[in-house]
C-alpha positions in Angstrom: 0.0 0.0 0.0 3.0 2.6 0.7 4.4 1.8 -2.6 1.4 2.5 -4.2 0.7 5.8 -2.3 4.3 6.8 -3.1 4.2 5.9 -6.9 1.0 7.4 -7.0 2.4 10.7 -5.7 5.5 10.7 -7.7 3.0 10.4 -10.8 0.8 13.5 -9.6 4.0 15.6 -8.9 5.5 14.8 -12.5 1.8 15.5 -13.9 1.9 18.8 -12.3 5.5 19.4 -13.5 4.4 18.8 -17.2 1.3 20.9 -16.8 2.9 23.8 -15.3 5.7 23.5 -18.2 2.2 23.5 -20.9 1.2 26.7 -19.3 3.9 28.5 -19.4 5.4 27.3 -23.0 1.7 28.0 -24.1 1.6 31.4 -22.8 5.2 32.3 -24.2 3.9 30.9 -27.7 0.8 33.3 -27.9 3.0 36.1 -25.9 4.8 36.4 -29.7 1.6 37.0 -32.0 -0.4 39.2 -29.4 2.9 41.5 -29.2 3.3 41.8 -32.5 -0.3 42.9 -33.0 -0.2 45.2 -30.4 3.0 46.6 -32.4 1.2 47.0 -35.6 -2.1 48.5 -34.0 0.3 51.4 -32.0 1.8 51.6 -35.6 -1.5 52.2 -36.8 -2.5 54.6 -34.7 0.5 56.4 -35.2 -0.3 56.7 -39.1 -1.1 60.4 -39.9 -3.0 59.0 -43.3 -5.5 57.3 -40.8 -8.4 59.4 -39.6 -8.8 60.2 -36.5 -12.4 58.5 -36.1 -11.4 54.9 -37.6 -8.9 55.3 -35.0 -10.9 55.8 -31.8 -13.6 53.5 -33.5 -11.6 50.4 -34.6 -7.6 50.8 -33.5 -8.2 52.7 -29.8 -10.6 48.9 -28.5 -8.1 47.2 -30.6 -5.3 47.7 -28.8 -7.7 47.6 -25.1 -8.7 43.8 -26.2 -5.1 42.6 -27.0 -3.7 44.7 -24.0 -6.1 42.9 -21.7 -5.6 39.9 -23.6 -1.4 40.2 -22.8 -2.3 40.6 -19.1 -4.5 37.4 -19.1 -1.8 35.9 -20.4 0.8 37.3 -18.0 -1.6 36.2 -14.8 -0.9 32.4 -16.5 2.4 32.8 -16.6 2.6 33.9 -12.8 0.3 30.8 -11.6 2.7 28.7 -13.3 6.0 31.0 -11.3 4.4 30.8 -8.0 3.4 27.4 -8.3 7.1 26.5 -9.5 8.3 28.9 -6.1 10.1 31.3 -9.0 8.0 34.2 -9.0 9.8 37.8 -7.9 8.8 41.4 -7.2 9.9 44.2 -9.7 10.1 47.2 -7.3 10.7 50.7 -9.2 9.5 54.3 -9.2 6.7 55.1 -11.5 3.6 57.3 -11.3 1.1 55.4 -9.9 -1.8 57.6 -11.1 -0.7 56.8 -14.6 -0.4 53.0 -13.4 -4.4 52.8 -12.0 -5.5 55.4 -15.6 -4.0 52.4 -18.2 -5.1 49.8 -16.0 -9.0 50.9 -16.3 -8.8 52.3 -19.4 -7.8 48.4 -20.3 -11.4 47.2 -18.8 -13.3 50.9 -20.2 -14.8 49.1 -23.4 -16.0 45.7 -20.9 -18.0 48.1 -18.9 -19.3 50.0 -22.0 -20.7 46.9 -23.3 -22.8 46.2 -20.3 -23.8 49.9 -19.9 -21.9 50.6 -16.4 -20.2 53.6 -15.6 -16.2 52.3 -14.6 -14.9 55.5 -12.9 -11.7 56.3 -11.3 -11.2 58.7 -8.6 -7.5 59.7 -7.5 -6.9 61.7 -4.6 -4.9 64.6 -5.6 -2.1 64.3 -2.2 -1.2 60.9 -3.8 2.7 60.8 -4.2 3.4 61.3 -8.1 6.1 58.2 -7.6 6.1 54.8 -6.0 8.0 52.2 -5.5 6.1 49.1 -6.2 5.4 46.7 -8.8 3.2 48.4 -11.0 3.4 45.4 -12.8 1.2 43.0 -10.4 -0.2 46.1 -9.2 -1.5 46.9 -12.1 -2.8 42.9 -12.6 -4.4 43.2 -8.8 -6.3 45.8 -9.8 -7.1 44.8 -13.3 -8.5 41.7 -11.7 -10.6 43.7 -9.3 -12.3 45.5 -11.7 -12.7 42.5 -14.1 -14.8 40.6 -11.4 -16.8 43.9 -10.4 -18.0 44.4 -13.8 -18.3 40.5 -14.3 -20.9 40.8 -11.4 -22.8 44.2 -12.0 -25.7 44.1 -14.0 -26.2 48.2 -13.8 -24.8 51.1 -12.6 -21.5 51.6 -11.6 -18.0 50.8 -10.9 -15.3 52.7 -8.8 -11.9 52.6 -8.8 -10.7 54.7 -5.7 -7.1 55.8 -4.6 -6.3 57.6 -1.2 -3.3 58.2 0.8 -3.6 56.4 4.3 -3.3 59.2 7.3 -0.6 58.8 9.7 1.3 56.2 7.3 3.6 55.9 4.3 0.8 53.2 2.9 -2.2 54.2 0.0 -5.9 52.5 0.2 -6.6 51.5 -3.2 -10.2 49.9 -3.2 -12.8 49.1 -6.0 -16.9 49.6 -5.0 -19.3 48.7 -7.7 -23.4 48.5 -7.4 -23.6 44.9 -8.1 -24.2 41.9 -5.7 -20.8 42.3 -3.8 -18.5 39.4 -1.9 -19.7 37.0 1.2 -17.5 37.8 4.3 -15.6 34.8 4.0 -13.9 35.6 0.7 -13.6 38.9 1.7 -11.2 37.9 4.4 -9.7 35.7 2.4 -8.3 38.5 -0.2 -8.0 41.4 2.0 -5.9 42.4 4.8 -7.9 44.6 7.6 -6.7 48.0 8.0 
């Protein structure tokens, strides 16, 4: 019975070894084409010979869709780095004003489509630099936002950042109108300040 149990872990572990090696050889595989599309869209919309309304009609969601896409993409590369104990922080300085914008700008046409109002409200005493990593910031939020529109039939969505009184630390939250989280997974995502 032990050498069952152990050759029937040894098969699970190399099972997850070869999945986790699918996902990310997968997601470096269609990493190539989206980039390369997002190149030729910026391109486009760089081209003085295009109007200006094809542009914000066609090119502008475009380039939304595959950006999203590429960050979809990048979450599945990170399941497979945490899962293999390789994932690591970039810390820089960056504006993260500028870092929340392009991050719900990404999920503006989502909301459009199901008629709710995504805002974004930025307090103006928030530090014009950071050090973080906007990066996985940026996917945090992203993911937020995805699941708030995901589960708001009407109204709106809010994406809210304030500096924390007293503290070096910024409350970034996301409200929407929609049916909201049970307590349970609530604590299970955030940390109670």
């Amino acid at each position: 019975k032990d050498t069952t149990q152990r050759n029937l872990l040894i098969t699970l572990e190399s099972t997850n070894k070869y999945k986790d090696q699918l996902l990310a050889s997968v997601s470096h595989e269609l990493r190539t084409p989206l980039n390369g599309n997002i190149s030729l869209i910026e391109a486009a919309l760089r081209d003085p010979s295009i109007s200006d309304p094809i542009k914000e009609k066609f090119l502008v969601p475009a380039l939304k869709s595959g950006q999203f896409l590429s960050h979809l993409i990048n979450d599945i590369l990170d399941t497979a780095q945490i899962r293999a104990q390789k994932l690591r922080l970039a810390f820089k300085l960056g504006n993260l004003g500028e870092t929340l914008t392009n991050t719900s700008q990404l999920l503006q046409l989502q909301a459009k489509k199901k008629n709710i109002k995504l805002e974004i409200d930025l307090d103006p005493d928030l530090p014009a630099e950071i050090c973080t990593d906007h990066s996985r910031l940026s996917q945090i939020v992203l993911n937020l936002l995805n699941n708030s529109i995901k589960f708001t039939k009407q109204g709106f969505v809010k994406l809210t950042a304030v500096p924390i009184p007293g503290s070096d630390c910024i409350k970034i939250s996301v409200e929407d109108s929609g049916v909201g989280m049970d307590q349970q997974d609530i604590k299970k995502l955030f940390i109670d300040y």
